[in-house]
C-alpha positions in Angstrom: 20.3 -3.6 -11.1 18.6 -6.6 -10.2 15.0 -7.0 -8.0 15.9 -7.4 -4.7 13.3 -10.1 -3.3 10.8 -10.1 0.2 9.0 -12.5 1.3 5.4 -12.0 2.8 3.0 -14.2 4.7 -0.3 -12.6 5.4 -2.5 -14.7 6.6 -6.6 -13.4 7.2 -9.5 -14.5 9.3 -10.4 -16.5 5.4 -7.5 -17.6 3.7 -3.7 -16.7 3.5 -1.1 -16.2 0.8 2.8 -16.5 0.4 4.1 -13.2 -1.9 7.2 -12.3 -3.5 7.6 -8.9 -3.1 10.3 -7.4 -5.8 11.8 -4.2 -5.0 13.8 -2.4 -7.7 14.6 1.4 -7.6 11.6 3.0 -7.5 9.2 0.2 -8.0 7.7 -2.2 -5.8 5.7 -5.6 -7.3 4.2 -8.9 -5.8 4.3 -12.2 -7.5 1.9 -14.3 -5.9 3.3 -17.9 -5.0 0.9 -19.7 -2.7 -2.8 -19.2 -1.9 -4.6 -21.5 0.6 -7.4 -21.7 3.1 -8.1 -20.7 6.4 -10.9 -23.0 7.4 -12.7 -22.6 11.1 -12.9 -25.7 12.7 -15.3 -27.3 15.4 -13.1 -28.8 18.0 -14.4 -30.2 21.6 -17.0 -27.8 21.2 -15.1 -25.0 20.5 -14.9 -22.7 17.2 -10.6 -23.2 16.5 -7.9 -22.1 13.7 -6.1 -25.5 12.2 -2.9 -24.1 13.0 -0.8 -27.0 11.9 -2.6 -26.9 8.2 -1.5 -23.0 8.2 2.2 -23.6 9.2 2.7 -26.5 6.5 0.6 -24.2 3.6 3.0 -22.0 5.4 6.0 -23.3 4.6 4.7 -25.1 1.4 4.2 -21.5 -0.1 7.5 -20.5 1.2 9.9 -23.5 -0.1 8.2 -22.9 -3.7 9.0 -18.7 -3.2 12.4 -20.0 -2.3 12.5 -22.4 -5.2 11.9 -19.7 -7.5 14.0 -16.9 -6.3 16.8 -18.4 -4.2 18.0 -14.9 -3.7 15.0 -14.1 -0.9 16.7 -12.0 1.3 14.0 -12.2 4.3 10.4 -13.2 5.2 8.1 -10.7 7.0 4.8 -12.4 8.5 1.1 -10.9 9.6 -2.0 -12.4 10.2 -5.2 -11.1 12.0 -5.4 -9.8 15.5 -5.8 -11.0 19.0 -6.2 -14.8 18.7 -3.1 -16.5 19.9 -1.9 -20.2 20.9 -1.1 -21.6 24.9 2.7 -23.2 24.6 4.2 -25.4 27.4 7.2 -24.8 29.2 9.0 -27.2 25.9 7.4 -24.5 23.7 4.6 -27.4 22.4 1.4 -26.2 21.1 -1.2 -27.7 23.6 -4.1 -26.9 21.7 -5.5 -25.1 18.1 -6.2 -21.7 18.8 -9.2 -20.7 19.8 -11.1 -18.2 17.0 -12.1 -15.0 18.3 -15.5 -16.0 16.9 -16.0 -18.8 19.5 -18.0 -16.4 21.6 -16.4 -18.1 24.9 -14.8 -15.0 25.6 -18.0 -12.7 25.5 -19.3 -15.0 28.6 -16.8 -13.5 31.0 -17.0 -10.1 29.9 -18.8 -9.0 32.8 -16.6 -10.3 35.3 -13.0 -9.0 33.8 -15.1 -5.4 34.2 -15.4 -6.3 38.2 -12.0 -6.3 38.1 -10.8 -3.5 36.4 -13.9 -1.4 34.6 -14.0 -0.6 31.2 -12.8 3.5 32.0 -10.3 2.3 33.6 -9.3 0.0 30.7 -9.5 2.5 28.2 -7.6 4.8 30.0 -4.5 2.3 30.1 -4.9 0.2 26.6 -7.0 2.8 25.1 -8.9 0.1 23.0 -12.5 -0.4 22.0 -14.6 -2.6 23.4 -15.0 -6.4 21.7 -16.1 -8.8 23.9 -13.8 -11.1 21.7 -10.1 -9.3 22.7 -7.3 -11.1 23.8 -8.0 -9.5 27.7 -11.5 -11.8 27.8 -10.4 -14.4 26.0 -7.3 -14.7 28.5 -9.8 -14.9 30.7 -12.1 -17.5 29.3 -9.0 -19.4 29.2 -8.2 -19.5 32.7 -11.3 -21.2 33.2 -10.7 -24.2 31.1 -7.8 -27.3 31.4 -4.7 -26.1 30.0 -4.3 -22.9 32.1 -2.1 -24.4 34.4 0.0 -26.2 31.8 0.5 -22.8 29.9 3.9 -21.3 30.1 3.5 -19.0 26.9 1.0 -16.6 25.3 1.7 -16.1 21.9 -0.2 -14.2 18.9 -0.7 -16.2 15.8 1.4 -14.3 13.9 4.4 -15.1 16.7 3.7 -18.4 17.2 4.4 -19.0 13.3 7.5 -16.9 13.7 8.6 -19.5 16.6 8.1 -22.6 14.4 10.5 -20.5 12.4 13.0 -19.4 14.1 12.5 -20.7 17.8 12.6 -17.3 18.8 9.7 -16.7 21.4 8.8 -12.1 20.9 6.0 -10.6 20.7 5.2 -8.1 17.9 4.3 -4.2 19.0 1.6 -3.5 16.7 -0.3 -6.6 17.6 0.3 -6.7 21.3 -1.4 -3.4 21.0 -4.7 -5.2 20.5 -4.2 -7.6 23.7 -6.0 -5.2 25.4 -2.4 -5.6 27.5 -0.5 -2.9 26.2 -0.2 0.6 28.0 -0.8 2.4 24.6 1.3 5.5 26.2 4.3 3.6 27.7 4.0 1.1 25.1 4.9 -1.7 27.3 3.0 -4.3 28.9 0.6 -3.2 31.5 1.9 -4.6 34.9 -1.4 -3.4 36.6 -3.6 -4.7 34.3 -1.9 -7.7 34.4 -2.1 -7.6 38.3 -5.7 -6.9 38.7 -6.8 -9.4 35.8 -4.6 -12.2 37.1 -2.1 -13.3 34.4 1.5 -13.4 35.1 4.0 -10.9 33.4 6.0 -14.7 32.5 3.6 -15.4 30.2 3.5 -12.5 27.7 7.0 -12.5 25.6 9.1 -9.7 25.6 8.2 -6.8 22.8 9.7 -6.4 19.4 9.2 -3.5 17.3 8.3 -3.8 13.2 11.9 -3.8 11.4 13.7 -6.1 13.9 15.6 -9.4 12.8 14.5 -11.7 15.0 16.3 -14.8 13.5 17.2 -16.6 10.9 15.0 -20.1 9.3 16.7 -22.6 8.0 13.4 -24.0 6.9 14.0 -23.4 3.4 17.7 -24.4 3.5 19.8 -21.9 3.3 19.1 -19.5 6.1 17.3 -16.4 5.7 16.3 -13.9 8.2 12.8 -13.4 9.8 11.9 -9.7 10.1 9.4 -8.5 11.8 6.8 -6.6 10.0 3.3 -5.5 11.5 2.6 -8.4 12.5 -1.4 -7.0 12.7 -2.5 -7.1 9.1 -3.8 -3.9 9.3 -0.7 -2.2 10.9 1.2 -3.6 7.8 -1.7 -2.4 5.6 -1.8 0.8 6.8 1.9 1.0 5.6 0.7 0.1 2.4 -1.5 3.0 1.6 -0.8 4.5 -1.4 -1.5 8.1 0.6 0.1 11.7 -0.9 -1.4 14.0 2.1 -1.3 13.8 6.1 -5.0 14.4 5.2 -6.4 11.1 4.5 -8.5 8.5 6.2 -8.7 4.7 5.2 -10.5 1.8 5.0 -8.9 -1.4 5.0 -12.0 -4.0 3.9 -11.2 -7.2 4.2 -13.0 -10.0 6.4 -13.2 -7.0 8.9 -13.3 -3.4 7.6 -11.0 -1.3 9.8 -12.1 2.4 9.6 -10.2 5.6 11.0 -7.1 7.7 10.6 -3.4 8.0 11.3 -2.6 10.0 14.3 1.0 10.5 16.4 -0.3 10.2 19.8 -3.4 8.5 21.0 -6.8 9.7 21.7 -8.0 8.9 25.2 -10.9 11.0 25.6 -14.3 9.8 27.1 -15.8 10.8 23.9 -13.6 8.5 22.0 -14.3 5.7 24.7 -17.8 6.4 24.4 -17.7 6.3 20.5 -15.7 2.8 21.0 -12.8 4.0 18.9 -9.6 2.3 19.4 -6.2 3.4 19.6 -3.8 0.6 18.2 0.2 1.2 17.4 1.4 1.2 14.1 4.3 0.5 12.4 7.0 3.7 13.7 4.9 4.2 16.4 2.1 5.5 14.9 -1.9 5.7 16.4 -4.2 3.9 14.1 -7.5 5.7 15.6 -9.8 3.4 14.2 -13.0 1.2 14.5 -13.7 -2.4 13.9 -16.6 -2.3 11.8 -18.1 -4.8 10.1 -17.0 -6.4 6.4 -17.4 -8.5 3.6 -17.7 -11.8 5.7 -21.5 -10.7 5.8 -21.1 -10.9 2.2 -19.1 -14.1 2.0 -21.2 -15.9 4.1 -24.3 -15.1 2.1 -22.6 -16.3 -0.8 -21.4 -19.9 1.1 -25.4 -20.4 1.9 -26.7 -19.0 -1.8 -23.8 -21.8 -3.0 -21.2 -19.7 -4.5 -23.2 -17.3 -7.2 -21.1 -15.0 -9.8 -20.3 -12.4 -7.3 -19.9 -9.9 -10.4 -23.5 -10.7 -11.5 -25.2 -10.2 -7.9 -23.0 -6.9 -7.6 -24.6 -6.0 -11.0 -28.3 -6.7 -10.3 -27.7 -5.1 -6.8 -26.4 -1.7 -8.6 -29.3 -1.3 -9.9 -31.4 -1.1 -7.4 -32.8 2.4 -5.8 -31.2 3.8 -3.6 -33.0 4.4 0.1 -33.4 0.6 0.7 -33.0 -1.1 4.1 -29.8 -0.9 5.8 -28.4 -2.5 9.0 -25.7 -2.4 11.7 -23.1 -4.1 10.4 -21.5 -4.3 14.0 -24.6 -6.0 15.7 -23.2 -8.1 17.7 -25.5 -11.1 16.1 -23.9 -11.1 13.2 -20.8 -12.3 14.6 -21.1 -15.7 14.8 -21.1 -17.9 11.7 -24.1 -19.6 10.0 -27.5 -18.7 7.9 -26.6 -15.3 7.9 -29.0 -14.0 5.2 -31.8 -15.0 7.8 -30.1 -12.9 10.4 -29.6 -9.9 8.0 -33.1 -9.9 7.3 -34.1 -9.8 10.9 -31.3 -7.1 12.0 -32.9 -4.5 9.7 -33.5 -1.0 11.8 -36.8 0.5 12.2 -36.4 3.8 10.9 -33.8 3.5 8.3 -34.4 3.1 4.4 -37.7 1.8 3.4 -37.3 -0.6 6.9 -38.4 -3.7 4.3 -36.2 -7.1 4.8 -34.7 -8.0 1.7 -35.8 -11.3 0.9 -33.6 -11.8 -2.8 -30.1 -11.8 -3.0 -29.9 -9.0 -4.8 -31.7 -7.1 -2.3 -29.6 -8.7 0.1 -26.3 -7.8 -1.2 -27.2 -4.2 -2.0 -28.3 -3.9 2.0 -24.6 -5.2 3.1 -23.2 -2.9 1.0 -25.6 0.0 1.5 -25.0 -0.8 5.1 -21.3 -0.5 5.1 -20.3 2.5 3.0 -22.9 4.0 5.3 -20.6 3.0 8.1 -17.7 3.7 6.8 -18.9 7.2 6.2 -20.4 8.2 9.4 -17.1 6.5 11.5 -14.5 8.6 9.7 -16.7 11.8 10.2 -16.6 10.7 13.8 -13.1 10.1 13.9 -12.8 13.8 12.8 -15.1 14.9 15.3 -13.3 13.4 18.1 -9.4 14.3 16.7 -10.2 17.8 15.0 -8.7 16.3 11.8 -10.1 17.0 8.3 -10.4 13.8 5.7 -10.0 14.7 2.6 -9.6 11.5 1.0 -10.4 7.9 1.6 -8.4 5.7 0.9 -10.1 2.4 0.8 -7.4 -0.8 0.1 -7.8 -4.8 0.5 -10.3 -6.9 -0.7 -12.8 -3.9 -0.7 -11.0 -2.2 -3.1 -12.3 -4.3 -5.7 -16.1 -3.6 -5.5 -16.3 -0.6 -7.3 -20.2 -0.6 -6.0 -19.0 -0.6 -2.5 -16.4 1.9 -3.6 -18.4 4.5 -5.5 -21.2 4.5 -2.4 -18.9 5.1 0.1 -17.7 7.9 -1.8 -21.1 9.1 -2.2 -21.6 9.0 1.9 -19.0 10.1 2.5 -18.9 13.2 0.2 -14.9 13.3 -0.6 -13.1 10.9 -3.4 -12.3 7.5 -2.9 -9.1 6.0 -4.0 -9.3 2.4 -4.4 -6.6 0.1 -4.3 -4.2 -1.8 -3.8 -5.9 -4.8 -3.4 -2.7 -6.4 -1.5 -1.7 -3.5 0.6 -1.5 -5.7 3.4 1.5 -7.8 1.6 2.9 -4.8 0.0 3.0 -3.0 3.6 4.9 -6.5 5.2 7.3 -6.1 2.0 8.3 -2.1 1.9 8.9 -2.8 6.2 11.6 -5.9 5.0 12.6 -3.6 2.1 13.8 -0.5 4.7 14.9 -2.6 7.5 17.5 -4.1 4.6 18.4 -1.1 3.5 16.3 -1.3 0.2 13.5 1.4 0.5 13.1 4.8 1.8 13.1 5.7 5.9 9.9 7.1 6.4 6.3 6.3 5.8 5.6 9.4 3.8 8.7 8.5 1.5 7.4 4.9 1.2 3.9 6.2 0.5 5.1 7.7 -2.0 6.8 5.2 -3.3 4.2 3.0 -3.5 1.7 5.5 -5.2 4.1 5.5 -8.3 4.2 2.0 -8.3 0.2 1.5 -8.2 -2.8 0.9 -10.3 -5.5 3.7 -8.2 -8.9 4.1 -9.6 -10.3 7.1 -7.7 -14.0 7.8 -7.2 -15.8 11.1 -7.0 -19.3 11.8 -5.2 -22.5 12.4 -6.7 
């Protein structure tokens, strides 16, 4: 029997890629088509996302996938979270969308709390606070020019679905981090919406991963648009390669998203007050996670050290001893772009390793990577703290998964294996959601976990 063939645009906070994802019995491969970047850009003063550059590498990536396998049978998009694009009442862009790493939003912070405090948020959207979420950054917007002109909010991910299909919806997983969402009705939050001042018009209706929403004729013949997790890491999440209920995860890309996957949401004040989040996933899942910082510290040192072998600098830094100087890799001044080695070295704690800045890259490296397993480990012992679950393994996918340093420290602060890989569960998560809703993969998540562990290259690491 013949592949059956998926399209997949995923799209991170650094670059994107267009996949064909090929499905045949109980196998599921990509075939990478199109890779590009996703450049920020400086524009009247504002940090933006060149959204016209990402809907022609777009559909560039797409008309050669098409090219190649005229037989595509649908195209699933994600991209990162909470940054989305103002349309006018014709459904025109009216500006580049604003990056959450503008630091605009943070600026208003304190006056979205005098409206509705952050217990009370929590209680509704169940999210953890980032002064960069969609709920601020609505609010930074209805400061500026184009607020009265705007007849649309729509998510990245969306508003590339719309210059698709024309179709204006908004997808489930990543409406849950609006900061809109009641994360027990999921619905939008008409009194959150009320007391923060943004009409219910704005928002488009909801549509759930697995939904058709229309059919492109962008490539020629047409071919449906299904909606996948439209959050990368909802559709990665979906792609880990997990065998027990008993796992937690890592997804390590630009961001590192830390936690676990739960049926119902934990809205405790001790999860508020560990500023854990409780996002949807795909089949109405909880991912009860944290933002934590990733390997953007990394790829920013290596923009400012001019591109180094990153094998070699993982090498030297391996060899280091262990007990060096670690930092937060959430502090809130590493956000913003720009001679981050300096700010690493001034962001080391008091108190923790031998409280030295490094000061070679080498040193450097091995701090951001010290500094993250060390995160990683201490928010999924957290997560089972607060949820009474037990992690037995961590599965740690994306980007991450390729670092074996990263990989085999985590597992050592962690104390329980690390499985590593796949690299593109992201991709391979937007794919096996296409795959089912076209009647070419199993129902459930367990059965395409499953599925996908046959089909994958793991390396697992022990502790030592």
């Amino acid at each position: 029997m013949a592949a059956r063939v998926f399209a997949a645009v995923d799209i991170g906070a650094s670059g994107g890629r267009v996949m064909a994802g090929l499905v045949e019995g109980g196998s599921v491969s990509l075939r990478p088509v199109h890779r590009f970047a996703n450049p920020l850009v400086e524009t009247a003063g504002s940090l933006r996302w060149d959204f016209d550059h990402l809907h022609r590498e777009m559909l560039r990536g797409l008309r050669r996938l098409a090219r190649a396998c005229p037989e595509v049978e649908s195209i699933g998009i994600d991209t990162w979270a909470v940054d989305f694009g103002l349309l006018d009442a014709a459904g025109e862009l009216l500006a580049p969308p604003v990056a959450y790493r503008d630091g605009a939003a943070a600026q208003v912070v304190d006056d979205v709390h005098a409206a509705v405090p952050p217990e009370e948020l929590f209680a509704v959207n169940g999210l953890q606070f980032l002064p960069f979420t969609t709920l601020y950054q609505l609010a930074a917007q209805r400061r500026g020019p184009l607020w009265d002109r705007a007849a649309h909010v729509v998510l990245v991910p969306d508003l590339l679905a719309y210059r698709l299909t024309g179709r204006l919806r908004t997808e489930l997983t990543n409406a849950s981090t609006t900061g809109l969402l009641d994360v027990r009705t999921r619905q939008w939050s008409d009194e959150l919406l009320r007391r923060l001042d943004i009409p219910r018009g704005l928002l488009p209706d909801l549509e759930t991963p697995g939904t058709v929403r229309r059919v492109t004729h962008a490539l020629g013949p047409p071919v449906p648009v299904t909606t996948v997790g439209s959050h990368d890491t909802a559709s990665a999440v979906v792609g880990i390669p997990a065998t027990t209920d008993s796992f937690g995860y890592v997804s390590c890309g630009t961001w590192s998203l830390v936690g676990l996957e739960l049926p119902a949401p934990v809205l405790t004040p001790d999860a508020r007050a560990a500023n854990f989040t409780n996002e949807i996933g795909v089949d109405g899942r909880v991912r009860f996670l944290r933002n934590v910082g990733g390997l953007w510290l990394l790829q920013e040192c290596l923009r400012d050290w001019n591109s180094p072998d990153l094998a070699d600098l993982l090498a030297a830094a391996a060899v280091l001893p262990r007990g060096g100087p670690v930092i937060d890799v959430d502090d809130p001044a590493l956000i913003a772009p720009g001679n981050i080695p300096a700010r690493i070295a001034a962001a080391v704690r008091d108190g923790e390793g031998d409280g030295r800045a490094p000061r070679t890259p080498a040193a450097l490296t091995r701090c951001i990577v010290d500094s993250l397993a060390l995160a990683y480990a201490r928010t999924l012992r957290r997560a089972a703290d607060l949820t009474g679950r037990k992690v037995e393994v961590i599965h740690l996918v994306g980007g991450g998964s390729r670092n074996e340093l990263l990989c085999r420290l985590t597992a050592n602060e962690a104390g329980v294996p690390v499985v590593a890989g796949p690299v593109e569960a992201t991709a391979l998560g937007n794919i096996l959601v296409q795959a089912r809703a076209h009647g070419a993969a199993p129902a459930t998540l367990e059965d395409l976990r499953e599925h996908l562990a046959r089909a994958s290259t793991l390396r697992r690491y022990e502790p030592s």
